[in-house]
C-alpha angles and dihedrals in degrees: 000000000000120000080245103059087040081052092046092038086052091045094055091043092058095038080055096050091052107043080051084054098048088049100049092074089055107106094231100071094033090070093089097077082062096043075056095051101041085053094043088055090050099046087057092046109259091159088070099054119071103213089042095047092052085055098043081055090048096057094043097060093045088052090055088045092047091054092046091048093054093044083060080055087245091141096166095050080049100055094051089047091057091048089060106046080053102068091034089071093040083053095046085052101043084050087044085049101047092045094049089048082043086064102039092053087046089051087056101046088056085052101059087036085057087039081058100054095043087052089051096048095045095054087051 
């Protein structure tokens, strides 16, 4: 290899990386952050909690305007429609997650409430 065709390999990588880089604050590409969300709100059962499953929607349909919004080239509009579905989906999780640990924590207060009963029954 010839120190031109390094200098020519090295010109078209770094013309690469930038124009990745350029394109990587578009809208378009940046939905997947909120796909990721919105899977990652359903894998933890965000249907099947109401508050969690408003904001899923939410997200979802945020997600859908955002991509319709860039298509119309409104890349601003886009981007804070991303942002939104965004947190949307973190919201659906957090909700999916504190009523998951709400359960848990009401399953082992009726356990020491049985324990106890069962104590109290067996010193009688």
């Amino acid at each position: 290899m010839t120190l031109t065709s390094k200098t020519g390999t090295r010109v078209i990588a770094a013309t690469a990386l930038l124009a990745l880089w350029g394109c990587g604050s578009d809208p378009a590409l940046r939905t997947e952050a909120s796909a990721s969300g919105i899977r990652a709100a359903e894998e933890v059962g965000a249907n099947e909690v109401p508050r969690a499953s408003l904001h899923l929607q939410l997200a979802k349909e945020e997600l859908a305007k955002a991509k319709k919004l860039s298509a119309d080239g409104e890349n601003a509009q886009a981007a804070s429609m991303l942002s939104r579905s965004e947190a949307d989906a973190e919201l659906a999780v957090a909700l999916s997650r504190e009523d998951a640990e709400k359960t848990e924590s009401q399953a082992a207060v009726e356990r020491v409430h049985q324990l106890r009963q069962d104590n109290k029954l067996l010193l009688d």
